[in-house]
C-alpha positions in Angstrom: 0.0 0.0 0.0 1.3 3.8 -1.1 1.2 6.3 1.1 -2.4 6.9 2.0 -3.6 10.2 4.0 -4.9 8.6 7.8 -6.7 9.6 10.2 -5.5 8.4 13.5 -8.3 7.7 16.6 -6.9 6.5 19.8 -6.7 7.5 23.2 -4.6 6.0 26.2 -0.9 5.1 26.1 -1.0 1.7 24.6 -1.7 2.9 21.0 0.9 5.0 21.1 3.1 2.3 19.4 0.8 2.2 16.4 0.9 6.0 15.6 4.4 6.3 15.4 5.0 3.0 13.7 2.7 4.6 11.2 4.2 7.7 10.9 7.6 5.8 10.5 6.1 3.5 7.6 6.4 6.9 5.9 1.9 7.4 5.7 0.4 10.9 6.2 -1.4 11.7 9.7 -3.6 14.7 8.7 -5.6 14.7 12.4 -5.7 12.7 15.3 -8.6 11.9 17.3 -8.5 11.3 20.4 -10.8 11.3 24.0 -10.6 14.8 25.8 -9.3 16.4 28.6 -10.2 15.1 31.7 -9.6 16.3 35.5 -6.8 14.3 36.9 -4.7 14.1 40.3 -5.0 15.8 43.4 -5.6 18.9 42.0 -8.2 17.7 38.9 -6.4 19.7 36.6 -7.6 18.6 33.0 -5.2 16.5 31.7 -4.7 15.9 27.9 -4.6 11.8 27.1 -1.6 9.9 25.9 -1.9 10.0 22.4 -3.1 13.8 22.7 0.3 14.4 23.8 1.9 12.1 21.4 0.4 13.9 18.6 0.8 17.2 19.9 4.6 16.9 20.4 4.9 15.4 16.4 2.7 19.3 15.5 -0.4 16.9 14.2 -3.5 18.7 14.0 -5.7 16.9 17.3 -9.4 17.0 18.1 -11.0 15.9 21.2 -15.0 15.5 20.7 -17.3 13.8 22.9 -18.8 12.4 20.2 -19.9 12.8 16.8 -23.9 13.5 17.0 -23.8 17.3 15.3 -23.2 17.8 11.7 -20.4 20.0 12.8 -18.4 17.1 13.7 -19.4 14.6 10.8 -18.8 17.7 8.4 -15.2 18.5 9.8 -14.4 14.9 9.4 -15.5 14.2 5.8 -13.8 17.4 4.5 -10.4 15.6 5.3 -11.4 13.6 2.7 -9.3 10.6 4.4 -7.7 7.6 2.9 -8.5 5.6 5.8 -9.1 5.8 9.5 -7.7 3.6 11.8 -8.9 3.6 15.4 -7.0 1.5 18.5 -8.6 2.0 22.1 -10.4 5.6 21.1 -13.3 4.5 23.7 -15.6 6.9 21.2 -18.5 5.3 19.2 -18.7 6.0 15.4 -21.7 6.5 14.0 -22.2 5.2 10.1 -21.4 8.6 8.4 -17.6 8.8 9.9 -17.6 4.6 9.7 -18.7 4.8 5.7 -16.4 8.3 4.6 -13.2 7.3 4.3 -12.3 5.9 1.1 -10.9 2.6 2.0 -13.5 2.7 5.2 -12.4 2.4 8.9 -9.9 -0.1 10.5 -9.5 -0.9 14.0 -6.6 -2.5 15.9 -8.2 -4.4 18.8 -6.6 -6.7 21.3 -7.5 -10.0 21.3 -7.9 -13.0 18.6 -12.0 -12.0 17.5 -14.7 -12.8 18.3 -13.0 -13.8 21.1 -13.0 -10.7 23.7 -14.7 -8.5 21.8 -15.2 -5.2 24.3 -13.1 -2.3 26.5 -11.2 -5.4 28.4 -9.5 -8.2 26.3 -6.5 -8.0 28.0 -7.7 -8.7 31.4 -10.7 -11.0 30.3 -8.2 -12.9 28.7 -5.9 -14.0 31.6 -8.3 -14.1 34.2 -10.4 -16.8 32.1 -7.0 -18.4 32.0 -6.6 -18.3 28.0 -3.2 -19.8 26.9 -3.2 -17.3 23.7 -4.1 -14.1 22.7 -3.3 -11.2 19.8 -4.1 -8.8 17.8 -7.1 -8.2 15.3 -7.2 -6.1 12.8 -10.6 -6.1 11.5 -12.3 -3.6 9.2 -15.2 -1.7 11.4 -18.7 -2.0 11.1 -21.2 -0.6 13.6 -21.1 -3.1 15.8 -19.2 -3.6 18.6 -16.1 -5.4 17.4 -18.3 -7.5 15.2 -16.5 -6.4 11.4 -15.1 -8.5 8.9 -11.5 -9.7 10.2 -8.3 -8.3 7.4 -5.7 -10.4 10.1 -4.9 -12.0 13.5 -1.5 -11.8 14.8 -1.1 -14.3 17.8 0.6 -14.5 21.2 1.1 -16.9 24.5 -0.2 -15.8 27.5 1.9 -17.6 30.1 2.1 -18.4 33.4 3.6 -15.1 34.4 1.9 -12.9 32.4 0.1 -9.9 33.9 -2.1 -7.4 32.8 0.7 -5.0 32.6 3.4 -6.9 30.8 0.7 -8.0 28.0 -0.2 -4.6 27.6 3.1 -3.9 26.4 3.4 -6.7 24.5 0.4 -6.2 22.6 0.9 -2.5 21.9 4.3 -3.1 20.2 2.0 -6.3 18.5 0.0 -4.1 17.3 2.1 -1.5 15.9 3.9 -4.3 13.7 0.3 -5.8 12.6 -1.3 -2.7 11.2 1.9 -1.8 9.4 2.2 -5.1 7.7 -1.6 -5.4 7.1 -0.9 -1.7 5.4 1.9 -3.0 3.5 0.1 -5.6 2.7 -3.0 -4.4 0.9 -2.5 -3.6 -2.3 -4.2 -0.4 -3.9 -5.4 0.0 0.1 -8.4 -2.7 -0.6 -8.6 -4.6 2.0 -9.1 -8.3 2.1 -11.7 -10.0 4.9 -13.8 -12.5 5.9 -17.0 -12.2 8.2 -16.1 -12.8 11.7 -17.5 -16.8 13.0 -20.7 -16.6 14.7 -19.2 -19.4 17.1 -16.7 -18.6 20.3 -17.9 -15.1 20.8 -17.6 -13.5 24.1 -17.7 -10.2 26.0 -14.4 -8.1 27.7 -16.5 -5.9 30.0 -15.5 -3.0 31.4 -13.2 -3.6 34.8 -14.2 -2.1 37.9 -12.5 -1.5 41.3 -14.3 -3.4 43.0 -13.2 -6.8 41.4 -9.8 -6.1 43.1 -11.4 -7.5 46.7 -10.6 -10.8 46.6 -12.7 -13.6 47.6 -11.5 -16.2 49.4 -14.4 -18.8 48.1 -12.8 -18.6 44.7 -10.3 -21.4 43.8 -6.2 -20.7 44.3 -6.4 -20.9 40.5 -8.9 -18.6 40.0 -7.5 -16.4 42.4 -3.7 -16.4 40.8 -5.3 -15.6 37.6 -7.2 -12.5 38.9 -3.8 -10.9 40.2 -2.3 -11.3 37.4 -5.0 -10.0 35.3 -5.8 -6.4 37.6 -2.0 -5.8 38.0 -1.5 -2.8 38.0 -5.0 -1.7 38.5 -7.4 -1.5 39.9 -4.8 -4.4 41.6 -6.1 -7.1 44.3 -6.3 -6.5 47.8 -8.1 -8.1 50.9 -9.0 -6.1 53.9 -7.7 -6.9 57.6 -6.6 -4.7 60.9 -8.9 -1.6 58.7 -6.2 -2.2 56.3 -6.3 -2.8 52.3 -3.7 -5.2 51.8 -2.5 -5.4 48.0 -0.8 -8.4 46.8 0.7 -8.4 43.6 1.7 -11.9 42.7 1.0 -15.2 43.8 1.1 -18.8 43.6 -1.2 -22.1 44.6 -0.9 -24.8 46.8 -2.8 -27.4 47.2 -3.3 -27.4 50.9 -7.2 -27.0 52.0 -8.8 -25.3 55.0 -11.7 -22.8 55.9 -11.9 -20.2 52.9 -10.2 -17.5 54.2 -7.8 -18.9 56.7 -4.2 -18.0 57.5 -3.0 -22.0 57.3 1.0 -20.8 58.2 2.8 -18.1 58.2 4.7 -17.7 55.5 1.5 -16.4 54.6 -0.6 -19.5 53.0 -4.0 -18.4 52.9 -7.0 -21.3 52.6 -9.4 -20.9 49.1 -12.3 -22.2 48.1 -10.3 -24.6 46.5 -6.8 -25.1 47.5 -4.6 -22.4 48.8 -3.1 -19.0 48.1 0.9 -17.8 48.7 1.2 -14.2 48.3 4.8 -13.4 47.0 4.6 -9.7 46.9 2.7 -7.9 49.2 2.0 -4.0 49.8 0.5 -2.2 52.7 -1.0 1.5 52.5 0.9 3.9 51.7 3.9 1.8 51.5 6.7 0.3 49.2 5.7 -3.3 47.6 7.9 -5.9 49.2 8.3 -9.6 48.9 5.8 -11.7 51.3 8.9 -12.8 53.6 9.9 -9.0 54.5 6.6 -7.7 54.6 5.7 -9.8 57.4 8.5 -8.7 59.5 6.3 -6.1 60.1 2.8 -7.2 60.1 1.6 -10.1 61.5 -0.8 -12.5 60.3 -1.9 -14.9 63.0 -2.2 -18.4 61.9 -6.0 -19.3 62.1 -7.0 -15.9 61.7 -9.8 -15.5 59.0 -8.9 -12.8 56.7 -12.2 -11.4 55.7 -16.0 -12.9 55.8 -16.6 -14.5 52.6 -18.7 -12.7 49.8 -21.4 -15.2 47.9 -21.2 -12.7 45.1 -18.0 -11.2 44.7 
C-alpha cells in the first residue's frame, strides 16, 4: 500500500506504538482523534490523554470531541477527505457517516484473537479466564461492537507469568507491527476479509474496582489468575486490621482449609479450593515488598480469617 492520507483515533498510552510505527512506515497523519481532557490528580487539573500528547509533540492537528452527534463534527471529518481511519482504544462510538467516509472505510486494531474478547477489556478478560493465547485483530469496522469482517490475526502466548501490565506492552508493540504489515500488505489499500465466526464469541466488560477485593471462596487458580489480570489496576487487595492489603503476585498450593484462613505463616491463605501464597505484598501507603519482608512487620496470626466470605463477589 502507497502512502495513503490517515486519520489516526486513539486515546490511552498503549496505541501510542501504532501511531508512530505509522508515521515511520512513511503514511500521512492529517488529524488525530483522540478522547478529551479530563480532571486528573489531586488537583483535577484537566489532563490531555496519551496520544493527545503524542500527537501534539509530532505538531499533528488533534481533536477531542465527545462524540460525533452534530453535523459540525461529521462535516469537519468528511472534509479531510481521508484515505482511511484507523482507530486502537479511542473509547468513542462512530456512528455510520464517519464509519462509511473514508475511502478505503475504517480499520480498527483491537486486542484479542476476534470474536474472542470483543469489548473495552480483552486483555484482562483474557488472563483471568485463563486463555493460553491471545493477539491482535485487525478487523475492518462496522457498527457493531467489534463485530466487522477480520483483514488479520496476529497471535501471542499468555503464560504463566503474564500480567495485565506486561501483555499490555506486548500487545501494543503487537499491534504496531500488525497494522503496518496489514498496510503493506494491501494492495491499492483494498482490503481483504472475511466475516467474523458466529461461534466462540464473548464479552471483555468493562473492569471495575471493586473486582480487586478478593474472595477467598474462589479457587487458588482462579484467584492467581485475577492478580495477574488487575495488576497494575485496579490491583487485588483483601481487607484486615482496617487495612487494604495489595498483593501483587502469587502462587497455589494445594493445601485445603476454611476459605479464608491464615494455614501458616509464611503467609498460605486457605481458598475455596486449595490455597493461596502471596509473593509480593503491599501495605497502604507503603513500598511493595516480597511476602517474607513484609511480614517482619505485620503479623498474620495463623487461624485468623482474613475477611468474611462474599457469595457474590
Amino acid at each position: 500500500m502507497t502512502s495513503k492520507r490517515i486519520v489516526f483515533m486513539g486515546t490511552p498510552e498503549i496505541a501510542i506504538p501504532s501511531l508512530a510505527a505509522i508515521i515511520e512506515a512513511g503514511h500521512q497523519i492529517i488529524r488525530v482523534y483522540s478522547q478529551p481532557p479530563r480532571p486528573a490528580g489531586r488537583g483535577h487539573r484537566m489532563k490531555k490523554s496519551s496520544i493527545h500528547l503524542f500527537a501534539s509533540k509530532n505538531d499533528i492537528d488533534v481533536l477531542t470531541p465527545k462524540n460525533f452527534d452534530s453535523v459540525e463534527s461529521k462535516m469537519s471529518f468528511h472534509d479531510l477527505n481521508p484515505d482511511l481511519a484507523i482507530v486502537m482504544a479511542y473509547g468513542v462510538i462512530l456512528p455510520r457517516e464517519i464509519l462509511n467516509s473514508p475511502r478505503f472505510g475504517c480499520i480498527n486494531i483491537h486486542l484479542s484473537l476476534l470474536p474472542r474478547w470483543r469489548g473495552a477489556a480483552p486483555i484482562q478478560r483474557a488472563i483471568m479466564a485463563g486463555d493460553r493465547e491471545t493477539g491482535v485483530s485487525i478487523m475492518q469496522m462496522d457498527e457493531g461492537l467489534d463485530t466487522g469482517p477480520i483483514i488479520k490475526k496476529y497471535r501471542t502466548s499468555i503464560n504463566a507469568d503474564t500480567t495485565a501490565n506486561s501483555l499490555h506492552d506486548e500487545l501494543a508493540q503487537l499491534g504496531a507491527r500488525a497494522i503496518c504489515k496489514t498496510l503493506k500488505e494491501s494492495a491499492q489499500g483494498q482490503f481483504q476479509s472475511i466475516p467474523q465466526s458466529a461461534e466462540g464469541v464473548s464479552y471483555a466488560k468493562k473492569i471495575t474496582r471493586e473486582e480487586g477485593l478478593i474472595n477467598w471462596q474462589h479457587s487458588s487458580a482462579d484467584l492467581v489468575r485475577r492478580i495477574r489480570a488487575l495488576n497494575p489496576w485496579p490491583g487485588t487487595w483483601f481487607e484486615y486490621g482496617g487495612e487494604r492489603i495489595r498483593i501483587l503476585s502469587a502462587e497455589e498450593e494445594g493445601r485445603s482449609g476454611k476459605p479464608g484462613e491464615v494455614l501458616d505463616e509464611t503467609p498460605l491463605i486457605a481458598c475455596g479450593k486449595g490455597s493461596l501464597r502471596p509473593l509480593e505484598m503491599q501495605r497502604p501507603g507503603r513500598s511493595t515488598t516480597d511476602a517474607k519482608s513484609f511480614l517482619r512487620g505485620y503479623k498474620l496470626p495463623v487461624g485468623q480469617l482474613l475477611s468474611k466470605p462474599k457469595a457474590n463477589a
